[in-house]
PLY file of the C-alpha trace (Angstrom):
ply
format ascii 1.0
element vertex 296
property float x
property float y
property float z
element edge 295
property int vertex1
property int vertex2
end_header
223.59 213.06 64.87
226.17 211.21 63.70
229.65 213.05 63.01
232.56 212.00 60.29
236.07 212.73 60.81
236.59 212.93 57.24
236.66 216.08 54.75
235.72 214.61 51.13
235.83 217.30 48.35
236.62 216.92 44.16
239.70 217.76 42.54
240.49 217.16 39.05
237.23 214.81 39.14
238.39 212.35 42.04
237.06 212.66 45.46
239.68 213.67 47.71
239.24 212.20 51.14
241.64 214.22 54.21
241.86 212.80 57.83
243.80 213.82 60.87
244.61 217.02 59.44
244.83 220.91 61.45
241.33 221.94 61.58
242.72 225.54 60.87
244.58 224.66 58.10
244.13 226.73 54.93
243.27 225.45 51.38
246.39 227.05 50.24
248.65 225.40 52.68
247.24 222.22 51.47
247.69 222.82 48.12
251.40 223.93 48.30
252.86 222.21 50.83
250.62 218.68 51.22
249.79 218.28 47.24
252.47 220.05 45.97
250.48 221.81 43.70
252.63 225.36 43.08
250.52 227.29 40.58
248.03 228.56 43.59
250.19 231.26 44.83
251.21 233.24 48.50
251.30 236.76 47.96
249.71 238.37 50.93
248.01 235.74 52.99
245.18 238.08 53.91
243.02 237.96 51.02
244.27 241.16 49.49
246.27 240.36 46.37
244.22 237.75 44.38
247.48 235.46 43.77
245.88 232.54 45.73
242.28 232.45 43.79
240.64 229.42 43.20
237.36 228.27 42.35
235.11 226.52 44.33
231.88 224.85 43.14
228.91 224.42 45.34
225.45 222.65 44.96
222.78 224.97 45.61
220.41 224.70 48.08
217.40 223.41 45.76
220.21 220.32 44.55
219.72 221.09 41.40
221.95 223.84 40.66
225.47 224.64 40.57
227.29 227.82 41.48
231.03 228.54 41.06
232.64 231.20 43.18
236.17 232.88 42.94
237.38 232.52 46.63
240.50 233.54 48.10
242.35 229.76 49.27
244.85 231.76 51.80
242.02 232.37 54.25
239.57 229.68 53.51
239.96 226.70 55.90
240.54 223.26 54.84
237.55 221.55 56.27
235.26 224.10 54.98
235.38 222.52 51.15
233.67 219.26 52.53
230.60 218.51 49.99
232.14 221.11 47.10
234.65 220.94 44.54
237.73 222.81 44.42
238.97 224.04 41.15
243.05 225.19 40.40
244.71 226.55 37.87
246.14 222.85 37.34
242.83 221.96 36.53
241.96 223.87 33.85
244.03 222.28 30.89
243.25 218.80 28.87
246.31 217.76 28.64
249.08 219.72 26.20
244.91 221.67 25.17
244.58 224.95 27.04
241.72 226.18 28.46
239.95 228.88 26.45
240.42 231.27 29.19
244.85 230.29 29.36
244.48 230.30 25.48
243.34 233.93 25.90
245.54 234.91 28.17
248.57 233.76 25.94
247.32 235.08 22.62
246.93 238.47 24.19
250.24 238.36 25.53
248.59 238.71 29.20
251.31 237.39 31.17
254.39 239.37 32.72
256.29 238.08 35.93
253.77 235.51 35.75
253.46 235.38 39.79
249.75 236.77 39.80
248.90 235.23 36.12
247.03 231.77 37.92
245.12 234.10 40.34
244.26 235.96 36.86
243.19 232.94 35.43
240.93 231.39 37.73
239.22 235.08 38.15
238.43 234.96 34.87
237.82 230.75 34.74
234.71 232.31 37.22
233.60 234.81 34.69
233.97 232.46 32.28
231.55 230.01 34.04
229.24 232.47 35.15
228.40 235.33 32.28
228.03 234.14 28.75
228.62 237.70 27.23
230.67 240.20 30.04
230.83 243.50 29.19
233.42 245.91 29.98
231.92 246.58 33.40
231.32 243.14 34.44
235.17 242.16 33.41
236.14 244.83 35.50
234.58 243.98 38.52
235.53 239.95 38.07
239.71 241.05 38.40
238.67 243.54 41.15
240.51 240.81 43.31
243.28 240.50 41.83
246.65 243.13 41.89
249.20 242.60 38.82
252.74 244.05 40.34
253.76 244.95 36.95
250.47 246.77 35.97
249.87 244.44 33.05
246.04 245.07 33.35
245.24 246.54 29.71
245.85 242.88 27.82
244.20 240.94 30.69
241.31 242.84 30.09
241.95 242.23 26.35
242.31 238.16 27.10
239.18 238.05 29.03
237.19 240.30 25.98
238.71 237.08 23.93
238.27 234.55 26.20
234.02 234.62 25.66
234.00 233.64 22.49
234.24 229.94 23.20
231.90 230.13 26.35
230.82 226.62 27.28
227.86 225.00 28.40
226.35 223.27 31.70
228.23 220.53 33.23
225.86 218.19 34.20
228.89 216.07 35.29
229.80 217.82 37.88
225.40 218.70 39.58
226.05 214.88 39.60
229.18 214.44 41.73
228.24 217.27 43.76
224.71 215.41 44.66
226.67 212.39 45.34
229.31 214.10 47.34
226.27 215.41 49.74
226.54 214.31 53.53
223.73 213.77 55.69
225.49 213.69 58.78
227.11 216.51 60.66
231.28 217.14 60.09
233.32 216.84 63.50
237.07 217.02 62.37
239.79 216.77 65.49
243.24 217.22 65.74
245.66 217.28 68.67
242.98 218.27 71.04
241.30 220.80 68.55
238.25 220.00 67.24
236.23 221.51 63.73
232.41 221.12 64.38
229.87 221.90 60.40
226.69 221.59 62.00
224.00 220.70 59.85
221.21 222.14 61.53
219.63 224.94 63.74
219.22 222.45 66.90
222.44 220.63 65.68
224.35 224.50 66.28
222.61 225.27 69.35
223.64 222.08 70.64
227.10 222.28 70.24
227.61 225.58 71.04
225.85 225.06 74.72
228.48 222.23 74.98
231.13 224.48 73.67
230.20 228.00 74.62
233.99 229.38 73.95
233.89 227.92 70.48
235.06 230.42 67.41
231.82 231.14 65.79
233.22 230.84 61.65
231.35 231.92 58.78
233.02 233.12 56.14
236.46 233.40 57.20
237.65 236.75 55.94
238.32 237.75 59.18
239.11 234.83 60.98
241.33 233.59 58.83
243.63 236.09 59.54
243.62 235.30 63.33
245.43 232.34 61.70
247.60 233.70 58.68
248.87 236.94 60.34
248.33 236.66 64.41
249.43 233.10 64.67
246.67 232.00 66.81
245.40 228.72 67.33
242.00 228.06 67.21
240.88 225.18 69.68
237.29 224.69 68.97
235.47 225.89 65.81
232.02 225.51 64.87
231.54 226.25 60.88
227.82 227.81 59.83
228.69 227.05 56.07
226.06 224.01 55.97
223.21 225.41 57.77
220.66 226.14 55.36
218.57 228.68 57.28
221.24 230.81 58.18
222.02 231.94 54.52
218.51 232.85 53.83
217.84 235.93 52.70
214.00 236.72 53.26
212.32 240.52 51.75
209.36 241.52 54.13
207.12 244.89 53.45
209.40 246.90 55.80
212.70 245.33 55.89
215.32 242.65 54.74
216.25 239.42 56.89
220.01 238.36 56.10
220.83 234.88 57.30
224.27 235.81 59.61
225.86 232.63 57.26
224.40 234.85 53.72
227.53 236.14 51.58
227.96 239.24 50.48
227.26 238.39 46.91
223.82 236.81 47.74
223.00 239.97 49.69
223.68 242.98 47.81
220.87 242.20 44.94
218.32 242.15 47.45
219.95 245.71 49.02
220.35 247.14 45.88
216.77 245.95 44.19
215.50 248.18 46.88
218.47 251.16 46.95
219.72 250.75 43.71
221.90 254.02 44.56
223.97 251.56 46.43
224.85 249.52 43.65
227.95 251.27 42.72
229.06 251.20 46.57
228.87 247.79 46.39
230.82 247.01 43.38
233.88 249.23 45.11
233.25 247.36 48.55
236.02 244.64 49.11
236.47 241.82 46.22
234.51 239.49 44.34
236.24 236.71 46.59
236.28 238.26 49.72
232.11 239.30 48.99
231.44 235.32 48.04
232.96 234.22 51.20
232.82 237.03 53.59
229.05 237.36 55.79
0 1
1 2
2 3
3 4
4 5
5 6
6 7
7 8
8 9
9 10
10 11
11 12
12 13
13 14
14 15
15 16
16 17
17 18
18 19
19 20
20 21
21 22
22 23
23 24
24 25
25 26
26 27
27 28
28 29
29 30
30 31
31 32
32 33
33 34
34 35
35 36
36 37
37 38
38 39
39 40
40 41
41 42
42 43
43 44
44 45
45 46
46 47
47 48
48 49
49 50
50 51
51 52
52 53
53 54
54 55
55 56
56 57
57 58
58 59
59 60
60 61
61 62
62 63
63 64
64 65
65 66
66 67
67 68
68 69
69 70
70 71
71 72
72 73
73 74
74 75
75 76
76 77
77 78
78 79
79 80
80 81
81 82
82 83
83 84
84 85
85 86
86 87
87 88
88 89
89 90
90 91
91 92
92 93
93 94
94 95
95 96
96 97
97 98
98 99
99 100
100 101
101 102
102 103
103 104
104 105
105 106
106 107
107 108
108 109
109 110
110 111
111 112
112 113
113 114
114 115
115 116
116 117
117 118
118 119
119 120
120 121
121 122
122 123
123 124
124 125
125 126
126 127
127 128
128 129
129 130
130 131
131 132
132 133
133 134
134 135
135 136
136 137
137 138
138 139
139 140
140 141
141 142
142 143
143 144
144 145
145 146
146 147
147 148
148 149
149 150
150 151
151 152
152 153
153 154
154 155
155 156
156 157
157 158
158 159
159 160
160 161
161 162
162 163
163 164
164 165
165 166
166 167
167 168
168 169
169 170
170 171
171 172
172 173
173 174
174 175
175 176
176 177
177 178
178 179
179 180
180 181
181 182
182 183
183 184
184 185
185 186
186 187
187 188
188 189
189 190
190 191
191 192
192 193
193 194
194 195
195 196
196 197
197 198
198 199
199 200
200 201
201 202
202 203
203 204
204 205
205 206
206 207
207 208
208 209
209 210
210 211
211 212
212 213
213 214
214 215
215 216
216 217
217 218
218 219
219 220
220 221
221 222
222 223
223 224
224 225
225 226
226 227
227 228
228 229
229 230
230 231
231 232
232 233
233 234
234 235
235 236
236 237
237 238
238 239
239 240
240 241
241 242
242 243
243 244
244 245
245 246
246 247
247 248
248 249
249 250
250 251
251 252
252 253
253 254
254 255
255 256
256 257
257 258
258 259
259 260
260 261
261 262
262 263
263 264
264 265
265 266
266 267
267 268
268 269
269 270
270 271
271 272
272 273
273 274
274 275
275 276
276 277
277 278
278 279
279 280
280 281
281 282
282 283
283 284
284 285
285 286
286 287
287 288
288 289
289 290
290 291
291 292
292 293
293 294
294 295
């Protein structure tokens, strides 16, 4: 096994390469605060209000696919985005050209204090990405996330009706930088005596964890992350299951389901609901689309 102390992700196209940096530190702390990047916003640091959405694109476990997730950047940890590509509302525009889904958004007049408008955005820059023809329904559930203080919902929902018009196509681009990006080594980040461990492997996890059997055991983060954001705590050993192919499979046997304990929500509720489809509309009211792609 050889380890890397260094977290590479994309941004903007460009491989971003972090060292010596808190392995508890969020994606949204980095953004703000180490890139200076404003448009991500705090609201409630808990993964409640939808001001801090971003988009994060991830090569699928075959390597030939692509799949773009709204996640919540208060509450995801820096480290985690190693291999992926993180998307902001800075990223979006070509220039002084908006983005079909900002072009919306200002044509419909979609915009009021403006503080929760980039969470909006990138919401919708996941709809966008991922459903060629949203209905009603499936808008709906996309901004489930995200809370407008001045109740501006009515032409958001018009913007994002808009917005599919110009739907784009496949970016075989970015399958390509994602394939490159891949590591085949394990991730082993430390700071100031704590220490980030992304196992790559069954044997690789069991390994570490025998060596460090008081280790925080992090999946998704929804909870966890708010050891950090709200209860101050300080993590000193963390060993990620995000890269661990075998624990997000999701496997349908004659008599029952077997969920991977690193499978998201959103992976696992098809297979539920394929069987008790009168859980379907449970689901949809059942946290947020960012808190169901991350949380486990």
């Amino acid at each position: 096994m050889t380890d890397s102390a260094t977290i590479r992700f994309i941004l903007d196209g460009k491989v971003v390469e972090v060292t010596d940096i808190d392995p508890t530190r969020t994606v949204l702390q980095f953004l703000r605060e180490d890139l200076r990047r404003k448009g991500t916003k705090e609201g409630c640091a808990e993964g409640d209000c939808g001001a801090c959405t971003v988009v994060v694109a991830e090569l699928h476990r075959d390597g030939e696919h692509v799949s773009l997730k709204a996640l919540n950047s208060c509450i995801q940890f820096l480290p985690t985005l190693d291999g992926k590509e993180l998307i902001t509302v800075e990223s979006l525009a070509d220039g002084d050209n908006l983005h079909p889904v900002q072009e919306a958004m200002v044509n419909s007049h979609a915009s009021q204090c403006g503080f929760c408008t980039p969470g909006f955005v990138m919401s919708l820059y996941a709809l966008y990405e991922t459903n060629k023809s949203p209905g009603r329904q499936d808008i709906d559930d996309a901004l489930a996330g995200n809370l407008c203080r001045c109740t501006g919902y009515r032409p958001i929902i018009a913007a994002a009706q808009a917005m599919v018009l110009t739907n784009t196509q496949p970016n075989p681009e970015r399958l390509a930088a994602l394939q490159q990006l891949q590591r085949t080594s394990s991730l082993r980040i430390e700071h100031r005596g704590r220490t980030f461990f992304a196992p790559s492997s069954l044997d690789e996890l069991a390994s570490i964890y025998k060596e460090n059997p008081e280790a925080t055991i992090l999946a998704g983060g929804t909870d966890i992350g708010l050891w950090v954001t709200k209860q101050h705590r300080e993590l000193e050993t963390v060993i990620y299951l995000g890269r661990i192919a075998e624990l997000s499979d999701i496997r349908v046997h004659d008599t029952y389901i077997d969920i991977g304990g690193a499978a998201t929500f959103t992976d696992v509720v098809p297979a539920i609901v394929e069987h008790y489809p009168g859980l379907d509309e449970m689901f949809r009211r059942f946290a947020s689309p960012p808190i169901r792609n991350a949380g486990t």
